[in-house]
N, C-alpha and C positions, 0 to 999 in steps of 0.2 A: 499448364496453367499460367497464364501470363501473372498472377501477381507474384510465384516462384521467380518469376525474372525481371521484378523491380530493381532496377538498381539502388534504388531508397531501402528494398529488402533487405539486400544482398549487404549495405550498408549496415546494416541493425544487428545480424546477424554476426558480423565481424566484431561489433562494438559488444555484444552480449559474450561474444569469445574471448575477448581482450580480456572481461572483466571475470571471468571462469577461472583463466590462467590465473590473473591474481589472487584471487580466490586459493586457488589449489596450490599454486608454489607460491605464499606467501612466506618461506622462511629465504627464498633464495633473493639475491639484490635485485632491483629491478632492469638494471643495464645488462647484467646475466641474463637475464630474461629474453631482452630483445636481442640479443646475439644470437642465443637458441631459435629462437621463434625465426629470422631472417635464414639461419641452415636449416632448420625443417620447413619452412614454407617457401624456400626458392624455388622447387620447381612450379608450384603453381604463378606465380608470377612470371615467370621464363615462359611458360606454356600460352597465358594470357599475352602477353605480351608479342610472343610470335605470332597469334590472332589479330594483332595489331588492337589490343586493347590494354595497354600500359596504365594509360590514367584509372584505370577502373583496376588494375593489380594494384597502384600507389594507392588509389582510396582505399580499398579491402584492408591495404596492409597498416597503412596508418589510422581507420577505425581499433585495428586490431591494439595497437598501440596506445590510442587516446582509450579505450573500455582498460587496459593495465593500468595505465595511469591517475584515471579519475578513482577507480576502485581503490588501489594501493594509497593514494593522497587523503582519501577519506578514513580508510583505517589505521592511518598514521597517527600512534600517540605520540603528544605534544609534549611539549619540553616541562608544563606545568599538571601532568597529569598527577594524580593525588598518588598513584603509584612509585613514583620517579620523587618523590618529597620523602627525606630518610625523616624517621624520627618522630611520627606525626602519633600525636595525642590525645587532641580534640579535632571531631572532623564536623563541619556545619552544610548540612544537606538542605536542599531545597525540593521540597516535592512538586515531578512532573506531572505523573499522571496517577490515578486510583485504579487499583486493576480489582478482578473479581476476589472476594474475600473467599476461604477456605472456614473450614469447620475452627480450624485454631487460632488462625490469626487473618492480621488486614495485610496486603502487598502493595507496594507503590513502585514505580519508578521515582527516581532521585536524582538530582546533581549533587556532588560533591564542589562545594564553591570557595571552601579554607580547609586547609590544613593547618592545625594550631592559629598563626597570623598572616601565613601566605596563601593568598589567591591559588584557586588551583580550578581543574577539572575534572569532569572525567563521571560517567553516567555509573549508575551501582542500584541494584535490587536491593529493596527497603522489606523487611519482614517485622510487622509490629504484633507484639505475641494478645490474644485476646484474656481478658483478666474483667472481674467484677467493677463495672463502672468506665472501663476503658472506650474513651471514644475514639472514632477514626480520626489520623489527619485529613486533611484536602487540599487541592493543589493549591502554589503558591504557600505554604506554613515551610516554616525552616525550622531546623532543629539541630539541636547540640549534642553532642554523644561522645564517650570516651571509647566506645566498641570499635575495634578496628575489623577494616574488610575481609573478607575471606572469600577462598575459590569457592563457585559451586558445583555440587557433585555431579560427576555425569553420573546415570542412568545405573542399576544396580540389576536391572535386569536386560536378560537381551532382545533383542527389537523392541525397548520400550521407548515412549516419546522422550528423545533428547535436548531437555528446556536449555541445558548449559549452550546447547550447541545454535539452538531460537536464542537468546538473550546474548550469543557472544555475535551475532548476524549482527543484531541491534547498535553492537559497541557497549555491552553489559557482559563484565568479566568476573564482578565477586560481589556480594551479596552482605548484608547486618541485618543481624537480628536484635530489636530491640523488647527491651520489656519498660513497666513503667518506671523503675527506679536508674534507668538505663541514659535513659534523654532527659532530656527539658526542651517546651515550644520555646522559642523567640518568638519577639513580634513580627505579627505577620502585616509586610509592607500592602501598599493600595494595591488593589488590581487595576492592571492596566490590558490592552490589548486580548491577548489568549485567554490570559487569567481572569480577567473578566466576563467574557465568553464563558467560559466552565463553568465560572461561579453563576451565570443568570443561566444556562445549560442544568444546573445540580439544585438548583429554586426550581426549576422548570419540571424535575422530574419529581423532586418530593412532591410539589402540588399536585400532578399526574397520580402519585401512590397514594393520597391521601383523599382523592377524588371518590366518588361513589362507584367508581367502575370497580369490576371486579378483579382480584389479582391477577388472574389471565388475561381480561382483557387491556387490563395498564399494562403486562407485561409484553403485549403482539406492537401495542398504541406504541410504547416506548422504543419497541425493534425495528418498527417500520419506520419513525419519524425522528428518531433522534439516534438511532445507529446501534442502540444499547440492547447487546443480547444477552445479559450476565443475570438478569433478571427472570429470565425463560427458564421455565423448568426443564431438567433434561432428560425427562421421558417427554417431553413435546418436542424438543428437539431433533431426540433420537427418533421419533416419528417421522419427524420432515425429513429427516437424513434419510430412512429407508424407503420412503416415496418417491425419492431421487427430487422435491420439491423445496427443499433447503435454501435455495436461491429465494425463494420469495418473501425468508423471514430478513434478508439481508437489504440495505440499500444499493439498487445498480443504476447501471445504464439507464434499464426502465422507468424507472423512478425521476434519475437526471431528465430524461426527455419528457416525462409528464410535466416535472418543475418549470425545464423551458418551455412546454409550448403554454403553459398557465401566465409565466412572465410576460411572454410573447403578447398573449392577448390580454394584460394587465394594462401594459404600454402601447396594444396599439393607436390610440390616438395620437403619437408624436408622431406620428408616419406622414399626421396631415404638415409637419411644421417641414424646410427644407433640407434642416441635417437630424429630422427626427429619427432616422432609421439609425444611424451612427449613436446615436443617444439611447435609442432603444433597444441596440446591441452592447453599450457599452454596461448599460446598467444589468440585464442580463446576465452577464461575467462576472460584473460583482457581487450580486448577488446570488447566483452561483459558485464561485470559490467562499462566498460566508458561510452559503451551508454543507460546502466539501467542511472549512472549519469546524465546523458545527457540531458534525458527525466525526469527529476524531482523525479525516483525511485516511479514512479506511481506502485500500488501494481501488476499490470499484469504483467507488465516488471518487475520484482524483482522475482516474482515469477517466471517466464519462467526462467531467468538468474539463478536461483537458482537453478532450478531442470536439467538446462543445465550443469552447474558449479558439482552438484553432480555426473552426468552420469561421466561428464571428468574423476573429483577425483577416482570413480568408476573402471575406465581403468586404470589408474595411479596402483591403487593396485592388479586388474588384479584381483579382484573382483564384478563384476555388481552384484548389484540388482535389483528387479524386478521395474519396473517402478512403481506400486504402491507403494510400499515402498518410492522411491525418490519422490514422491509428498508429503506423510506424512509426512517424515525427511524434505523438504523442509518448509512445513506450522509449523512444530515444533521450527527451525531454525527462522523464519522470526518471529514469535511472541513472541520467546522470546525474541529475537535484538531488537524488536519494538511492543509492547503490542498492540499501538490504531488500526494499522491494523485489531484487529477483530472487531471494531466497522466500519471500512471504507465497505463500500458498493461496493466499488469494488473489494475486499479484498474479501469477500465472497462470490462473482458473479464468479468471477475468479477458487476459488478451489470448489465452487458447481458446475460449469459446465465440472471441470474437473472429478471432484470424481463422476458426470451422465454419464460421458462417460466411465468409466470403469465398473459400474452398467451394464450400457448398453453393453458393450461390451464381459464381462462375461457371461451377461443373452442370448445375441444372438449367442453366443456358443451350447447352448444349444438345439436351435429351429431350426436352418438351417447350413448346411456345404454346399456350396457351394463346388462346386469342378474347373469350368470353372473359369480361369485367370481373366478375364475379370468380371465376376458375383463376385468374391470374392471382389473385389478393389468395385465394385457397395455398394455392399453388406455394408460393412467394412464404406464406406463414408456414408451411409445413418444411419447406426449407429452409427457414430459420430455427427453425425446434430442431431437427434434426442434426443442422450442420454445428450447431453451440454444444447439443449431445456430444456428436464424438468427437469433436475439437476437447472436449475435455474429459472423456474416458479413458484415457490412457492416466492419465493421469490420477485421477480418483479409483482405478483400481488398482495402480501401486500404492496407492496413499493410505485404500481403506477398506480392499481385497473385496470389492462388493462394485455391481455396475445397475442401478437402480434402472428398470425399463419402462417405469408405468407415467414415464414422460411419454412413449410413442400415442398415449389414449388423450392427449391434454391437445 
Protein backbone atom coordinates (compact mmCIF):
# COMPACT_ATOMS: atom_id res chain seq x y z
CA UNK A 1 0.00 0.00 0.00
CA UNK A 2 1.88 3.00 -0.88
CA UNK A 3 0.21 5.35 2.00
CA UNK A 4 2.05 2.47 4.54
CA UNK A 5 5.10 4.12 3.17
CA UNK A 6 4.49 7.88 3.64
CA UNK A 7 7.13 9.09 5.28
CA UNK A 8 4.64 11.88 6.70
CA UNK A 9 3.07 8.35 7.91
CA UNK A 10 5.86 6.91 9.29
CA UNK A 11 6.30 10.39 11.00
CA UNK A 12 2.83 10.31 13.00
CA UNK A 13 3.19 7.03 13.92
CA UNK A 14 6.53 7.76 15.71
CA UNK A 15 4.91 10.92 17.32
CA UNK A 16 1.72 8.77 18.41
CA UNK A 17 4.60 6.35 20.20
CA UNK A 18 6.50 9.07 21.74
CA UNK A 19 3.26 10.10 23.35
CA UNK A 20 2.19 6.25 24.57
CA UNK A 21 5.54 6.00 26.29
CA UNK A 22 4.74 9.01 28.30
CA UNK A 23 1.62 7.97 28.83
CA UNK A 24 2.61 4.47 30.23
CA UNK A 25 5.98 5.44 32.09
CA UNK A 26 4.95 8.48 33.42
CA UNK A 27 6.31 7.86 36.85
CA UNK A 28 9.87 7.48 35.35
CA UNK A 29 12.07 10.93 34.48
CA UNK A 30 11.91 11.89 31.17
CA UNK A 31 15.71 11.94 30.35
CA UNK A 32 15.45 8.13 31.69
CA UNK A 33 13.26 7.71 29.16
CA UNK A 34 15.35 8.74 26.30
CA UNK A 35 18.31 6.85 27.25
CA UNK A 36 16.02 3.64 27.30
CA UNK A 37 14.32 4.46 24.21
CA UNK A 38 17.96 5.17 22.27
CA UNK A 39 19.31 1.23 23.67
CA UNK A 40 16.03 -0.42 22.61
CA UNK A 41 15.64 1.27 19.29
CA UNK A 42 19.42 1.35 18.19
CA UNK A 43 19.25 -1.27 16.11
CA UNK A 44 16.45 0.07 13.92
CA UNK A 45 18.41 3.09 13.16
CA UNK A 46 21.77 1.21 12.48
CA UNK A 47 19.64 -1.01 10.14
CA UNK A 48 18.08 2.13 8.44
CA UNK A 49 20.99 3.81 8.28
CA UNK A 50 23.04 0.95 6.50
CA UNK A 51 20.16 1.42 3.79
CA UNK A 52 21.53 4.68 3.60
CA UNK A 53 18.43 6.17 5.14
CA UNK A 54 19.94 8.00 8.30
CA UNK A 55 17.72 11.28 7.94
CA UNK A 56 14.57 9.22 7.91
CA UNK A 57 16.20 6.94 11.34
CA UNK A 58 16.80 10.91 12.92
CA UNK A 59 13.32 11.84 12.01
CA UNK A 60 11.53 8.47 13.42
CA UNK A 61 13.67 8.90 16.44
CA UNK A 62 13.33 12.53 17.16
CA UNK A 63 9.19 12.39 16.42
CA UNK A 64 9.58 9.65 18.94
CA UNK A 65 11.02 12.25 21.30
CA UNK A 66 9.07 15.35 20.46
CA UNK A 67 5.28 12.88 21.10
CA UNK A 68 7.31 12.28 25.06
CA UNK A 69 7.84 15.55 25.35
CA UNK A 70 4.77 17.38 24.19
CA UNK A 71 2.60 14.71 26.12
CA UNK A 72 4.86 14.83 29.46
CA UNK A 73 4.84 18.98 29.24
CA UNK A 74 1.12 18.88 29.05
CA UNK A 75 0.50 16.72 32.09
CA UNK A 76 2.86 18.55 34.02
CA UNK A 77 1.36 20.10 37.17
CA UNK A 78 2.23 23.50 37.81
CA UNK A 79 3.77 24.99 40.58
CA UNK A 80 0.28 26.80 41.32
CA UNK A 81 -1.84 23.82 41.21
CA UNK A 82 -4.54 23.92 43.97
CA UNK A 83 -2.98 20.55 45.04
CA UNK A 84 0.56 21.94 45.83
CA UNK A 85 -1.37 24.98 48.09
CA UNK A 86 -0.87 23.50 51.94
CA UNK A 87 -3.70 24.65 54.07
CA UNK A 88 -6.48 25.73 51.71
CA UNK A 89 -9.97 26.53 53.07
CA UNK A 90 -11.86 28.32 50.75
CA UNK A 91 -11.62 27.12 47.16
CA UNK A 92 -13.33 29.66 44.31
CA UNK A 93 -14.32 27.48 41.20
CA UNK A 94 -15.28 28.61 37.88
CA UNK A 95 -17.60 26.65 35.85
CA UNK A 96 -16.45 25.10 32.48
CA UNK A 97 -18.66 23.11 30.99
CA UNK A 98 -22.41 21.58 32.02
CA UNK A 99 -22.25 17.87 31.57
CA UNK A 100 -25.41 15.46 31.49
CA UNK A 101 -27.31 15.53 34.86
CA UNK A 102 -27.97 12.15 36.53
CA UNK A 103 -31.09 11.25 38.54
CA UNK A 104 -29.40 13.01 41.76
CA UNK A 105 -27.47 15.67 40.98
CA UNK A 106 -26.14 18.27 38.19
CA UNK A 107 -22.11 17.62 37.09
CA UNK A 108 -19.96 20.31 35.73
CA UNK A 109 -16.57 20.60 34.90
CA UNK A 110 -14.63 23.44 37.01
CA UNK A 111 -11.47 25.49 37.55
CA UNK A 112 -10.09 25.95 40.59
CA UNK A 113 -8.84 29.82 40.31
CA UNK A 114 -7.94 30.69 44.52
CA UNK A 115 -7.27 28.85 47.10
CA UNK A 116 -8.15 30.91 50.13
CA UNK A 117 -6.22 34.31 48.52
CA UNK A 118 -3.80 32.80 46.20
CA UNK A 119 -4.24 32.30 42.59
CA UNK A 120 -4.15 28.82 41.59
CA UNK A 121 -5.08 25.98 39.11
CA UNK A 122 -5.97 23.06 38.22
CA UNK A 123 -9.33 21.38 36.50
CA UNK A 124 -11.80 19.21 39.20
CA UNK A 125 -15.35 17.52 38.82
CA UNK A 126 -18.12 19.63 40.29
CA UNK A 127 -21.06 17.34 41.69
CA UNK A 128 -24.16 19.65 42.81
CA UNK A 129 -26.45 17.44 44.75
CA UNK A 130 -30.34 18.04 43.45
CA UNK A 131 -32.77 19.28 46.42
CA UNK A 132 -36.35 21.02 46.20
CA UNK A 133 -35.98 24.43 44.34
CA UNK A 134 -32.15 23.86 43.42
CA UNK A 135 -31.23 25.40 40.16
CA UNK A 136 -28.32 24.50 37.90
CA UNK A 137 -25.17 26.54 37.57
CA UNK A 138 -24.09 27.45 33.98
CA UNK A 139 -20.93 28.25 32.49
CA UNK A 140 -18.97 31.15 33.48
CA UNK A 141 -20.93 31.41 37.46
CA UNK A 142 -18.06 31.03 40.03
CA UNK A 143 -18.67 29.82 43.38
CA UNK A 144 -17.27 29.66 46.85
CA UNK A 145 -17.16 26.63 48.91
CA UNK A 146 -15.33 25.31 52.08
CA UNK A 147 -15.46 21.42 50.68
CA UNK A 148 -12.33 20.30 49.99
CA UNK A 149 -11.28 18.04 46.97
CA UNK A 150 -11.21 14.40 46.89
CA UNK A 151 -9.90 11.49 44.83
CA UNK A 152 -12.38 9.76 42.61
CA UNK A 153 -13.15 6.20 42.89
CA UNK A 154 -12.07 3.97 40.43
CA UNK A 155 -14.52 1.46 39.34
CA UNK A 156 -16.00 -1.01 42.18
CA UNK A 157 -16.74 -3.58 39.59
CA UNK A 158 -14.67 -5.34 37.20
CA UNK A 159 -14.61 -4.43 33.52
CA UNK A 160 -16.76 -1.68 34.52
CA UNK A 161 -16.51 1.87 32.68
CA UNK A 162 -13.37 3.56 34.25
CA UNK A 163 -14.61 7.41 34.48
CA UNK A 164 -11.58 8.17 37.16
CA UNK A 165 -9.25 6.94 34.47
CA UNK A 166 -11.80 9.33 31.30
CA UNK A 167 -11.33 12.49 33.63
CA UNK A 168 -7.68 11.78 34.76
CA UNK A 169 -6.92 11.76 30.41
CA UNK A 170 -8.70 15.18 30.69
CA UNK A 171 -6.24 16.43 33.76
CA UNK A 172 -9.31 15.94 36.21
CA UNK A 173 -8.03 14.21 39.35
CA UNK A 174 -10.60 14.74 42.42
CA UNK A 175 -13.89 15.82 42.46
CA UNK A 176 -16.58 18.21 45.30
CA UNK A 177 -19.57 17.53 46.05
CA UNK A 178 -21.76 20.37 46.87
CA UNK A 179 -25.15 20.75 48.44
CA UNK A 180 -26.90 23.97 48.98
CA UNK A 181 -25.78 25.01 52.36
CA UNK A 182 -22.41 24.14 50.94
CA UNK A 183 -21.48 27.24 48.47
CA UNK A 184 -22.51 30.46 47.62
CA UNK A 185 -22.70 32.10 43.74
CA UNK A 186 -20.41 35.01 43.37
CA UNK A 187 -21.01 37.39 40.68
CA UNK A 188 -21.07 36.20 37.54
CA UNK A 189 -18.59 38.34 35.38
CA UNK A 190 -19.68 39.57 31.51
CA UNK A 191 -19.50 36.92 29.01
CA UNK A 192 -16.95 37.45 26.77
CA UNK A 193 -15.58 35.08 23.92
CA UNK A 194 -16.48 31.05 24.67
CA UNK A 195 -18.66 32.27 27.33
CA UNK A 196 -20.64 34.05 25.38
CA UNK A 197 -20.99 31.45 22.74
CA UNK A 198 -22.62 28.92 25.29
CA UNK A 199 -24.58 31.42 26.69
CA UNK A 200 -26.36 32.42 23.06
CA UNK A 201 -25.70 28.27 22.36
CA UNK A 202 -27.98 27.53 25.89
CA UNK A 203 -30.99 30.65 24.65
CA UNK A 204 -30.70 28.78 21.49
CA UNK A 205 -31.61 25.44 22.75
CA UNK A 206 -34.27 26.33 25.48
CA UNK A 207 -36.09 28.15 22.43
CA UNK A 208 -35.65 24.72 20.42
CA UNK A 209 -37.31 22.83 23.76
CA UNK A 210 -39.85 25.03 24.22
CA UNK A 211 -40.84 25.15 20.36
CA UNK A 212 -43.90 23.16 19.21
CA UNK A 213 -41.68 20.40 17.95
CA UNK A 214 -42.06 17.35 19.58
CA UNK A 215 -39.44 16.05 22.38
CA UNK A 216 -37.99 13.58 19.84
CA UNK A 217 -38.03 15.75 17.44
CA UNK A 218 -36.08 18.90 19.30
CA UNK A 219 -34.18 16.02 20.68
CA UNK A 220 -32.71 14.45 16.82
CA UNK A 221 -32.93 18.82 15.89
CA UNK A 222 -30.59 19.41 18.85
CA UNK A 223 -28.03 16.31 17.90
CA UNK A 224 -27.78 16.99 14.57
CA UNK A 225 -27.29 20.93 14.75
CA UNK A 226 -25.88 21.79 17.84
CA UNK A 227 -23.81 18.53 18.91
CA UNK A 228 -26.04 17.86 21.92
CA UNK A 229 -26.81 14.33 22.55
CA UNK A 230 -27.61 14.36 26.42
CA UNK A 231 -31.15 15.09 25.41
CA UNK A 232 -31.67 11.72 23.30
CA UNK A 233 -33.37 9.15 25.07
CA UNK A 234 -31.33 6.11 25.47
CA UNK A 235 -33.43 3.49 24.11
CA UNK A 236 -33.14 5.69 20.85
CA UNK A 237 -29.75 5.66 21.13
CA UNK A 238 -29.31 2.22 21.92
CA UNK A 239 -31.29 1.67 18.70
CA UNK A 240 -28.85 3.59 16.59
CA UNK A 241 -26.05 1.72 18.29
CA UNK A 242 -27.39 -1.70 17.26
CA UNK A 243 -28.03 -0.63 13.75
CA UNK A 244 -24.43 0.06 13.55
CA UNK A 245 -26.14 3.76 12.41
CA UNK A 246 -24.93 5.78 15.45
CA UNK A 247 -22.77 7.95 13.33
CA UNK A 248 -25.60 9.81 11.90
CA UNK A 249 -26.86 11.09 15.25
CA UNK A 250 -23.35 12.60 15.78
CA UNK A 251 -21.68 15.77 13.86
CA UNK A 252 -18.91 14.45 11.25
CA UNK A 253 -17.05 14.92 8.36
CA UNK A 254 -20.28 14.69 6.43
CA UNK A 255 -21.99 17.27 7.88
CA UNK A 256 -18.44 19.53 7.82
CA UNK A 257 -18.41 19.06 3.96
CA UNK A 258 -22.26 19.69 3.50
CA UNK A 259 -21.51 23.10 5.67
CA UNK A 260 -18.55 23.77 3.16
CA UNK A 261 -19.90 23.22 0.18
CA UNK A 262 -23.22 25.58 1.35
CA UNK A 263 -20.56 28.29 2.36
CA UNK A 264 -18.91 27.77 -0.86
CA UNK A 265 -21.89 28.56 -2.74
CA UNK A 266 -23.08 31.32 -0.21
CA UNK A 267 -19.84 33.30 -1.28
CA UNK A 268 -19.67 32.44 -4.58
CA UNK A 269 -19.97 35.69 -6.06
CA UNK A 270 -16.61 37.00 -4.68
CA UNK A 271 -14.93 34.77 -7.10
CA UNK A 272 -15.94 37.39 -9.71
CA UNK A 273 -13.70 40.17 -7.62
CA UNK A 274 -9.55 39.49 -8.06
CA UNK A 275 -8.63 38.11 -4.67
CA UNK A 276 -12.31 36.89 -4.12
CA UNK A 277 -11.32 33.34 -4.08
CA UNK A 278 -8.69 33.97 -1.09
CA UNK A 279 -11.62 35.85 0.66
CA UNK A 280 -13.92 33.18 0.03
CA UNK A 281 -11.65 30.73 1.42
CA UNK A 282 -10.77 32.62 4.13
CA UNK A 283 -14.12 33.34 5.38
CA UNK A 284 -15.07 29.57 5.08
CA UNK A 285 -12.43 28.68 7.87
CA UNK A 286 -13.86 31.03 10.11
CA UNK A 287 -16.79 30.19 9.82
CA UNK A 288 -16.13 26.78 10.08
CA UNK A 289 -13.77 26.60 13.31
CA UNK A 290 -17.17 28.94 14.75
CA UNK A 291 -19.14 26.12 14.39
CA UNK A 292 -16.28 23.34 15.34
CA UNK A 293 -16.81 26.10 18.56
CA UNK A 294 -20.13 25.86 18.55
CA UNK A 295 -20.54 22.15 18.84
CA UNK A 296 -18.20 21.90 21.96
CA UNK A 297 -14.90 21.00 19.39
CA UNK A 298 -16.25 17.43 19.66
CA UNK A 299 -13.06 15.44 18.08
CA UNK A 300 -15.11 14.71 14.52
CA UNK A 301 -15.90 18.19 14.04
CA UNK A 302 -12.22 19.41 14.68
CA UNK A 303 -10.98 16.94 12.79
CA UNK A 304 -13.25 17.62 9.53
CA UNK A 305 -12.52 21.44 10.20
CA UNK A 306 -8.92 20.75 10.38
CA UNK A 307 -8.41 18.93 7.32
CA UNK A 308 -10.94 21.51 5.67
CA UNK A 309 -8.83 24.39 7.13
CA UNK A 310 -5.50 22.52 5.59
CA UNK A 311 -7.09 21.97 1.96
CA UNK A 312 -7.83 26.01 2.07
CA UNK A 313 -4.32 26.84 3.36
CA UNK A 314 -3.17 24.41 0.70
CA UNK A 315 -4.88 26.72 -2.21
CA UNK A 316 -3.69 29.82 -0.60
CA UNK A 317 0.00 28.61 -1.41
CA UNK A 318 -1.08 27.08 -4.54
CA UNK A 319 0.30 24.12 -3.39
CA UNK A 320 -2.27 20.90 -2.60
CA UNK A 321 -1.41 18.02 -1.11
CA UNK A 322 -2.50 14.86 -1.32
CA UNK A 323 -5.44 14.31 0.77
CA UNK A 324 -3.55 11.57 2.66
CA UNK A 325 -1.12 13.77 3.76
CA UNK A 326 -3.84 16.47 5.15
CA UNK A 327 -5.35 13.89 7.27
CA UNK A 328 -1.80 12.97 8.84
CA UNK A 329 -0.72 16.78 9.19
CA UNK A 330 -4.14 17.19 10.49
CA UNK A 331 -4.02 14.10 13.38
CA UNK A 332 -0.42 15.48 14.03
CA UNK A 333 -1.69 19.06 14.53
CA UNK A 334 -4.60 18.27 16.71
CA UNK A 335 -2.56 16.02 19.30
CA UNK A 336 -0.12 18.07 19.71
CA UNK A 337 -2.69 21.35 20.49
CA UNK A 338 -4.55 18.65 22.70
CA UNK A 339 -2.71 15.21 23.73
CA UNK A 340 -6.12 13.56 25.55
CA UNK A 341 -7.68 13.23 22.10
CA UNK A 342 -5.66 10.09 21.58
CA UNK A 343 -7.27 8.64 24.63
CA UNK A 344 -11.10 9.88 23.35
CA UNK A 345 -12.87 7.18 21.54
CA UNK A 346 -14.04 9.20 19.18
CA UNK A 347 -10.89 10.61 18.36
CA UNK A 348 -9.90 7.36 17.01
CA UNK A 349 -13.16 6.23 15.61
CA UNK A 350 -13.02 9.18 13.49
CA UNK A 351 -9.31 8.91 11.93
CA UNK A 352 -9.65 4.91 11.76
CA UNK A 353 -12.54 5.14 9.57
CA UNK A 354 -10.92 7.70 7.73
CA UNK A 355 -7.35 6.17 7.40
CA UNK A 356 -10.06 2.50 6.21
CA UNK A 357 -11.16 4.43 3.56
CA UNK A 358 -8.13 5.29 1.81
CA UNK A 359 -6.91 1.48 2.61
CA UNK A 360 -9.76 0.88 0.99
CA UNK A 361 -9.77 3.04 -1.76
CA UNK A 362 -6.23 2.30 -2.78
CA UNK A 363 -6.64 -1.47 -2.57
CA UNK A 364 -9.81 -1.24 -4.91
CA UNK A 365 -7.80 0.56 -7.42
CA UNK A 366 -6.30 -2.34 -7.83
CA UNK A 367 -9.18 -5.01 -8.38
CA UNK A 368 -11.63 -3.14 -10.69
CA UNK A 369 -11.67 0.11 -12.97
CA UNK A 370 -14.75 0.56 -13.76
CA UNK A 371 -15.21 2.66 -16.85
CA UNK A 372 -19.34 3.39 -17.07
CA UNK A 373 -20.11 7.05 -15.00
CA UNK A 374 -22.51 5.69 -13.27
CA UNK A 375 -20.69 2.10 -12.10
CA UNK A 376 -17.61 4.35 -10.98
CA UNK A 377 -19.71 6.76 -8.38
CA UNK A 378 -21.38 2.91 -7.46
CA UNK A 379 -18.29 1.64 -7.24
CA UNK A 380 -16.39 4.48 -5.35
CA UNK A 381 -19.48 4.84 -2.55
CA UNK A 382 -19.48 1.14 -1.75
CA UNK A 383 -15.92 1.60 -0.94
CA UNK A 384 -16.33 4.08 1.23
CA UNK A 385 -18.99 2.31 3.44
CA UNK A 386 -17.13 -0.47 3.55
CA UNK A 387 -13.55 0.66 4.01
CA UNK A 388 -14.85 3.42 7.30
CA UNK A 389 -16.73 -0.11 8.36
CA UNK A 390 -13.59 -2.07 9.05
CA UNK A 391 -11.18 0.73 9.72
CA UNK A 392 -13.11 0.93 12.64
CA UNK A 393 -14.41 -2.69 13.81
CA UNK A 394 -11.64 -3.58 15.57
CA UNK A 395 -12.07 -1.20 17.48
CA UNK A 396 -15.77 -1.06 18.47
CA UNK A 397 -15.69 -4.69 19.11
CA UNK A 398 -13.26 -4.36 21.90
CA UNK A 399 -15.06 -1.51 22.97
CA UNK A 400 -18.56 -2.99 22.79
CA UNK A 401 -18.22 -6.85 22.04
CA UNK A 402 -20.79 -6.35 19.14
CA UNK A 403 -19.88 -5.67 15.22
CA UNK A 404 -23.26 -4.15 13.89
CA UNK A 405 -23.60 -5.42 9.91
CA UNK A 406 -26.78 -3.85 8.62
CA UNK A 407 -24.33 -1.08 7.32
CA UNK A 408 -23.51 -3.51 4.25
CA UNK A 409 -27.50 -2.97 3.05
CA UNK A 410 -27.09 1.14 3.33
Amino acid sequence: MPHLDSFFFKCLLAFIAGQLIAQYFSNIPFSNIIFLLSLVCFPLPLFLIIQNKGRQALSIYLMVVLGMWVRSNYYQIPSNHYSLIPEGTHYTVRIERVLKPNTYAFRYYGTIVQVNQSPSQGKILLIQKKEDGQLPLSVGHFILTKEIPFSIAAPKNPGAFDYAAYLKNLRIRDQIELSPQEYVCLTKQPAYGSDWLHQVKSNAIKRIQSSPLSSHAAAHWLALVFGEQQFLEAEVREAYSQAGVIHLLAISGLHIGILSFVISGLFRPLLWWRYGQWIQQLLRVIILWGFAFWTGLQPAVVRAVTFFSLLDIGHWGRRPQPAFHRMVLSAFILLWAYPPFLNQLGFQLSYLAVFGIFIAHAFAKTIYHPKRKWKKRLWDFSVVCIGAQLGVAPLIVYHFNQLPVLFFSQ
